[in-house]
N, C-alpha and C positions, 0 to 999 in steps of 0.2 A: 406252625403246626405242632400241634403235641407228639410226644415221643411214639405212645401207641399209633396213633392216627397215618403217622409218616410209613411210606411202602417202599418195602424194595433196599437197594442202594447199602445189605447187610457188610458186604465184602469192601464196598469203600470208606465206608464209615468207620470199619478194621484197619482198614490200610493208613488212614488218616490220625486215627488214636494210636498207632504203634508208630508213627511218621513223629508226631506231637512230644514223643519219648527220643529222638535222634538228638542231631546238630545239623541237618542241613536244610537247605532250600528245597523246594517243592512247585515247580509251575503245572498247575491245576488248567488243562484244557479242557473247556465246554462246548459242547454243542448247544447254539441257541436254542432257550427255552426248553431245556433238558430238567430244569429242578436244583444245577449245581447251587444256584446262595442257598435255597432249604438246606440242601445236604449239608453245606460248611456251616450254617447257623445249629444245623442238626448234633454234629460236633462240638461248637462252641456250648451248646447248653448241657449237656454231657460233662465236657469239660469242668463247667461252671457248679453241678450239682453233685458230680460222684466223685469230685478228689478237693485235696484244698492245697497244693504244695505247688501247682505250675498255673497262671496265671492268663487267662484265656484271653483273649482281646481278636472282635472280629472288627472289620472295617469297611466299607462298601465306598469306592468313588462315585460322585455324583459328580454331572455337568452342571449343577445349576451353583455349584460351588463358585465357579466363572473363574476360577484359576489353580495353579501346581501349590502356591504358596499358602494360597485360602483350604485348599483342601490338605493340609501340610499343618495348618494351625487347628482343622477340627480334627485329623488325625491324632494331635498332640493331646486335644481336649478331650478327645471319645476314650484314647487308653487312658485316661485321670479317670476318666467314670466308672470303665470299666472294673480297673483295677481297684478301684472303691469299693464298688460295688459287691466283688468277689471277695476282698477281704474280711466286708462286714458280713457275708454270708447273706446279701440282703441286695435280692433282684428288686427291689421297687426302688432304688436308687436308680439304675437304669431306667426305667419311664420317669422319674421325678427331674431329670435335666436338671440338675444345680448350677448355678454359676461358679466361676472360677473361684470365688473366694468360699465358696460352701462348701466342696472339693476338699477342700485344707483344715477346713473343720471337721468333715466326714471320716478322712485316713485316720485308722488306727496306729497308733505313737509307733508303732515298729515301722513303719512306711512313712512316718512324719517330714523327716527329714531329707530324702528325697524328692518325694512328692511337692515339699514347698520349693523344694530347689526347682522343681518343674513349671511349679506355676509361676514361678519368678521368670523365666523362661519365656511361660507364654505372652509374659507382660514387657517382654524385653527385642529389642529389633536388633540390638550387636554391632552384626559388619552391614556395610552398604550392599554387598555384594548378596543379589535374592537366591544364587544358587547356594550358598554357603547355609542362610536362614531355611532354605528349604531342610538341608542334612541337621541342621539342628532339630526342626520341629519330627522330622522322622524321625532321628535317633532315640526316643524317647523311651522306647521299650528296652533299648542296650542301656542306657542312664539306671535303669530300673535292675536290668541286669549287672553290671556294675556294683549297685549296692546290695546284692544275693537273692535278688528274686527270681525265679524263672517263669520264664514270657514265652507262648504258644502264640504268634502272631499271623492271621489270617487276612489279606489286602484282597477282597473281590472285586468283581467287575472294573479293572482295567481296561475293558476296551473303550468304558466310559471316558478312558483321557483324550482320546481320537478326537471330541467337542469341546476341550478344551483350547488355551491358542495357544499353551505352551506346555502341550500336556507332556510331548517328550522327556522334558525337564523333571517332569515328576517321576515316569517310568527309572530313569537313567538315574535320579536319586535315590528310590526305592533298590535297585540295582545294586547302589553303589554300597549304600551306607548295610543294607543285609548281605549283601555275598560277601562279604569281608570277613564276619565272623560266625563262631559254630554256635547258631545260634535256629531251632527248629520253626520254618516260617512256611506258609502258604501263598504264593500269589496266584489268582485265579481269573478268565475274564474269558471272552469267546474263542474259539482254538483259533481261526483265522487270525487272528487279532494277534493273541500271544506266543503263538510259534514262531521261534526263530528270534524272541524281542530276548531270551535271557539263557544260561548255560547252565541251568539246574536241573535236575530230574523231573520228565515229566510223569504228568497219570492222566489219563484221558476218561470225562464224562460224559457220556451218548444219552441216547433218548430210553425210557425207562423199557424192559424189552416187553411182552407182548402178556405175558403170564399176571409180570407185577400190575399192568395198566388195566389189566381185566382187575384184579383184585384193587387197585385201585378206584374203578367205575366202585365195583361192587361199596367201597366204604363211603365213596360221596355221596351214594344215592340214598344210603345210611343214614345221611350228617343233613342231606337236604329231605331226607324222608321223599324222596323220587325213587319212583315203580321203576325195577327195572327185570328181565330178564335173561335168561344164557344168550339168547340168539344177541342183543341188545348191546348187551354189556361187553360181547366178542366182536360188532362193528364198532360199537365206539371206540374199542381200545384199539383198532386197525388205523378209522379213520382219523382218528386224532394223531396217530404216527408216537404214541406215547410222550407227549407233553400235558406234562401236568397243570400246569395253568391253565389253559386254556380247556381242561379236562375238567377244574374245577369251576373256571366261568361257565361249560355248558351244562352243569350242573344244577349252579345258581338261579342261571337264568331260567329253568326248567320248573324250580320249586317258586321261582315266582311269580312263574305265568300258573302255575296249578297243572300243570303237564308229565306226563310220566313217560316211560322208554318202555313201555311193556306192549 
């Protein structure tokens, strides 16, 4: 979602940019289907266009990864792109997916030499031991740090390692290898899920309140060109219980049947 377009969530997105300037950990509770990945993408591109000194890196766990290790090695490869990408001041590297060895072509020579160290890394299995390789492919952002970079690191949707079969292994790494140093990070994923999984500072995100969800209706209806009026636009934003996706699927599906709300 573009910067204007995005509603609401002004005091988190605050909280989050002054959070991004600390040294400490951060567990980010969500309510399902609240908007929380917009808002930390929200963040991230922020990050990404209005400064150029800290180094933004967001990251989503997915199930279809099929393990802690696999998702451990694209972890490694998404901050190379990331951090590419942000140095060359050049978001089309992020949709261009490069391979590993384009990566090391792409870093700008002040980044050369860790970065190669990195993808040497990716290319590298070490010890037998998978929980060991796991802290390596996380540690990447401290590797980076290390050589005087500063890294904003965001890990969402962890509840996604629940589908995992060893997903614990991934949490308890992520755990391990960031609460150890002063280092300003986000992990975030459904509140059920992550209460109680880590001993960092929480911030708790709910469903969008009733004000911004009307003003919300009001901008979809905008973007899909759907009729809509007061009375309308104040049951959608009840009935919906203020979740935004599905505020935007009823939307969608509105402008495609040729249907209005008025």
């Amino acid at each position: 979602v573009s910067q204007p377009a995005f509603v609401g969530r002004d005091r988190e997105i605050a909280l989050l940019l002054q959070h991004s300037r600390g040294s400490t950990g951060l567990a980010l509770l969500a309510t399902p289907h609240c908007g929380s990945s917009e808002l930390l993408k929200q963040v991230f591109d922020r990050l990404f266009t209005e400064q150029e000194e800290m180094i933004p890196f967001y990251f989503a766990v997915k199930r279809s990864d099929g393990s802690a290790l696999q998702t451990a090695r694209r972890f490694l490869r998404e901050f190379l792109v990331q951090t590419v990408a942000f140095r060359r001041r050049d978001a089309f590297v992020l949709d261009a997916s490069p391979d590993i060895n384009e990566i090391a072509e792409l870093a700008v020579p002040a980044d050369g030499l860790w970065i190669d160290r990195l993808i040497e890394t990716a290319g590298e299995y070490g010890s037998d031991d998978e929980y060991s390789r796991l802290r390596t492919y996380l540690s990447s952002p401290l590797r980076a740090r290390a050589s005087g970079a500063t890294v904003y690191v965001i890990v969402d949707d962890l509840h996604e390692t629940a589908g995992l079969p060893d997903g614990d292994s991934l949490i308890h790494a992520l755990t391990d290898v960031f609460g150890q140093y002063d280092l300003p990070f986000v992990f975030s994923g459904h509140r059920r899920f992550l209460y109680g999984q880590t001993q960092f500072r929480t911030m708790q995100v709910g469903r969008l309140s009733f004000a911004d969800a009307g003003i919300l209706a009001e901008s979809l209806a905008a973007r899909y060109q759907v009729s809509i009026n007061d009375q309308t636009r104040d049951l959608i934003a009840v009935q919906v219980q203020g979740d935004p996706a599905f505020m935007n699927s009823l939307f969608a599906s509105a402008a495609e049947k040729g249907v209005g709300f008025d």
